[in-house]
C-alpha positions as CSV (number, residue, x, y, z in Angstrom):
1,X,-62.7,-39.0,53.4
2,X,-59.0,-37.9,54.1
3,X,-58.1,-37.7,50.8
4,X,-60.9,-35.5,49.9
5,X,-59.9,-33.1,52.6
6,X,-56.3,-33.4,51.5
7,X,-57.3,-32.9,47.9
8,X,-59.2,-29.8,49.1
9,X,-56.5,-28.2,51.2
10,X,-53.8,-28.7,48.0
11,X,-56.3,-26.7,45.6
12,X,-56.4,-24.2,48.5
13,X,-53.1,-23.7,48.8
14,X,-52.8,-23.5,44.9
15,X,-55.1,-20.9,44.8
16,X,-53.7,-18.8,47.8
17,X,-50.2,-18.7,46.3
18,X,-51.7,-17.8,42.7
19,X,-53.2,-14.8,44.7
20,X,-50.6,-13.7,46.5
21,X,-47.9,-10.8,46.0
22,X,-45.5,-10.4,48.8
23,X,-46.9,-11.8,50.8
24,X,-50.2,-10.5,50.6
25,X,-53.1,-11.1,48.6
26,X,-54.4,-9.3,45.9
27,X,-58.2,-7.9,46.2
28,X,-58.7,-5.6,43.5
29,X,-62.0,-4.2,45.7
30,X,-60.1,-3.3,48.5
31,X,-56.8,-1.7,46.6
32,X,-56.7,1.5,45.3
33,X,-56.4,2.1,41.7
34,X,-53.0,1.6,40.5
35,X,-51.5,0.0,43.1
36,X,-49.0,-2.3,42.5
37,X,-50.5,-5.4,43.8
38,X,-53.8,-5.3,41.0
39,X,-52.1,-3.3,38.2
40,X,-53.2,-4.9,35.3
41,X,-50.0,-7.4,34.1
42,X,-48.8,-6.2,30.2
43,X,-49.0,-9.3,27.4
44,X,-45.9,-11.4,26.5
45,X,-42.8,-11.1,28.4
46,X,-42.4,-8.8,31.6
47,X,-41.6,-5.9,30.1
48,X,-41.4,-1.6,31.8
49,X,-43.1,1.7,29.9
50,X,-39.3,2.8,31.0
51,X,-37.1,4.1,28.1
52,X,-40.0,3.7,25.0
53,X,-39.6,6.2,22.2
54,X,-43.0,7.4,20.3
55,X,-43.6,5.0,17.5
56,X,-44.0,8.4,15.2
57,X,-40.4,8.4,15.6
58,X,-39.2,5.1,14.5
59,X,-39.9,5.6,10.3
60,X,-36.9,8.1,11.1
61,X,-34.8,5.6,13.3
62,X,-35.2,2.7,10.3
63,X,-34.1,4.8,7.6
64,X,-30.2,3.2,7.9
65,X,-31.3,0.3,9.7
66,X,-32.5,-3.0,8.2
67,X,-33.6,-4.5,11.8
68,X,-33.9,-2.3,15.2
69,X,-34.8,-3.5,18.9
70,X,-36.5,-0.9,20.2
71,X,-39.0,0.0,22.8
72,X,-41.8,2.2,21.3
73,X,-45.1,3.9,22.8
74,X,-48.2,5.1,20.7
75,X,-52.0,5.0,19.7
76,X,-53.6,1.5,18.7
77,X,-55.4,2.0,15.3
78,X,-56.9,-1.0,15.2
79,X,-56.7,-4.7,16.2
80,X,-57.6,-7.9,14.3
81,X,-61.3,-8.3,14.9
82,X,-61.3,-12.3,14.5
83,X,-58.8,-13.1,17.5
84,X,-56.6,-9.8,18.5
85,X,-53.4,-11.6,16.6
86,X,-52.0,-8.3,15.6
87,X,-53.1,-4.0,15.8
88,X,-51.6,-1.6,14.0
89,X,-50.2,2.0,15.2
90,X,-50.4,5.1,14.1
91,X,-47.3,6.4,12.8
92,X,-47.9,9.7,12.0
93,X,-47.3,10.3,8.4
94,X,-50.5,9.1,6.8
95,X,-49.2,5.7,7.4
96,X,-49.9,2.7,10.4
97,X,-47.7,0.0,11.2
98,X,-48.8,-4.1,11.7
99,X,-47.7,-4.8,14.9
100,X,-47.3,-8.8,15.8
101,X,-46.6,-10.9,18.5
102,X,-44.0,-13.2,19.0
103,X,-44.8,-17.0,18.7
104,X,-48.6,-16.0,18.5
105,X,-47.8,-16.3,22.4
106,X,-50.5,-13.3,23.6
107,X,-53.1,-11.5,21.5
108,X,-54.6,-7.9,22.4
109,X,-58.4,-7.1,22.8
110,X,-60.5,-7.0,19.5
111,X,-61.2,-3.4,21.0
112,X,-58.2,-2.1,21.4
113,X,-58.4,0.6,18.7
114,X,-58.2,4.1,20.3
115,X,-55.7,2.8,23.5
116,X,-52.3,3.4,23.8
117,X,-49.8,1.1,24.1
118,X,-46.2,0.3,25.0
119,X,-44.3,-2.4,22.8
120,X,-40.9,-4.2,22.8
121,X,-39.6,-6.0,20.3
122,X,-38.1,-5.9,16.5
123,X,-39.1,-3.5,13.9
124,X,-37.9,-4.2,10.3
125,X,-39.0,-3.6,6.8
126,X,-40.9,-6.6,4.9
127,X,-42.4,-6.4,1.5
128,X,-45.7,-8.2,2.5
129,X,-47.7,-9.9,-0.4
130,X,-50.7,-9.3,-1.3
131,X,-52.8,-11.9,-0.1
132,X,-51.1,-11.4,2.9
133,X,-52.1,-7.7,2.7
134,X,-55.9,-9.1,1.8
135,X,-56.0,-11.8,4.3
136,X,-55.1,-8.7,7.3
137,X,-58.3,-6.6,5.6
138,X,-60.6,-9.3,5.9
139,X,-59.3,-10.0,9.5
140,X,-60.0,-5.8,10.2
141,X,-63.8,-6.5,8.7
142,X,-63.6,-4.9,5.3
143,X,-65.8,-5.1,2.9
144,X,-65.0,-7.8,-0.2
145,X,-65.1,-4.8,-2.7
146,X,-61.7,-3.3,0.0
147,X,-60.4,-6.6,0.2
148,X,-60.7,-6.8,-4.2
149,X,-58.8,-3.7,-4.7
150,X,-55.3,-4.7,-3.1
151,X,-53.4,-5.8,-6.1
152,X,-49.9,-4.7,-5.0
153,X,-47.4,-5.9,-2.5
154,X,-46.2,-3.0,-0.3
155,X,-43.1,-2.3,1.4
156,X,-43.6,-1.6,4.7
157,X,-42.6,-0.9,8.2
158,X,-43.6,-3.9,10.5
159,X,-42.8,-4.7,14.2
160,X,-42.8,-8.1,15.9
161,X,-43.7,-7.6,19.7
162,X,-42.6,-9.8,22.8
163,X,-44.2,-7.8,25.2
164,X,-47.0,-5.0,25.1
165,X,-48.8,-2.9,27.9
166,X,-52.2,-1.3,26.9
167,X,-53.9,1.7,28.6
168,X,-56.9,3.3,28.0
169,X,-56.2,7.0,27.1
């Protein structure tokens, strides 16, 4: 019987510190929105909205560089509809850019498309193959006639995240 109630008061304990911010705990009905305590954590490492440049901007940044670590903010396209391993952003010009995370460490909502986001990592230019190229269409849902017409590798713009914040627009 006293190890029960020991077990019991450890789990409580564990589950009052996971719950607790300075010292206070954290009751997302009783904060108001925003607040510090319940704002919703980003994905990957700890990372600030400080200092991000629009992604529409970064096409321009990469045009001398071969590898960049930036900190970039935009509008999700779309995200992987089997497990949310990558999304792509719209940059602007016609054009979208895969956006993946580190170490397959976090993935983003399937329904992501349409938020915006903050994301810090690597961007750098890859010639991805096409399989690769038809194995991301399948994962966005397109049709095998879509998938069937991608017979060319393309050179393209691609960003590897460590962390990410998402917000509804």
């Amino acid at each position: 019987m006293k190890r029960i109630f020991i077990v019991v008061m450890m789990i409580g304990c564990f589950v009052n510190m996971a719950t607790a911010q300075n010292g206070k705990t954290c009751d997302p009905s009783k904060e108001k929105s925003g607040s510090a305590c319940c704002a919703k954590p980003g994905l990957g490492v700890a990372m600030t909205k400080d200092g991000a440049s629009d992604v529409k901007l970064l096409s321009e940044k990469m045009k001398t560089e071969k590898e960049l670590f930036v900190k970039i903010k935009g509008d999700v396209v779309e995200a992987c509809k089997v497990k949310g391993c990558w999304m792509t952003a719209d940059l602007g010009n016609g054009q979208t850019m895969r956006i993946r995370f580190k170490d397959y460490a976090f993935f983003v909502p399937k329904d992501s498309g349409g938020k915006q986001f903050y994301a810090q990592g690597i961007a750098t230019w890859e010639e991805t193959s096409v399989a690769e190229l038809q194995h991301y269409a399948e994962d966005a849902g397109k049709s095998k006639a879509e998938i069937d017409k991608i017979k060319e590798p393309k050179r393209e713009l691609t960003f590897l995240a460590e962390g990410v914040i998402l917000e509804s627009k």
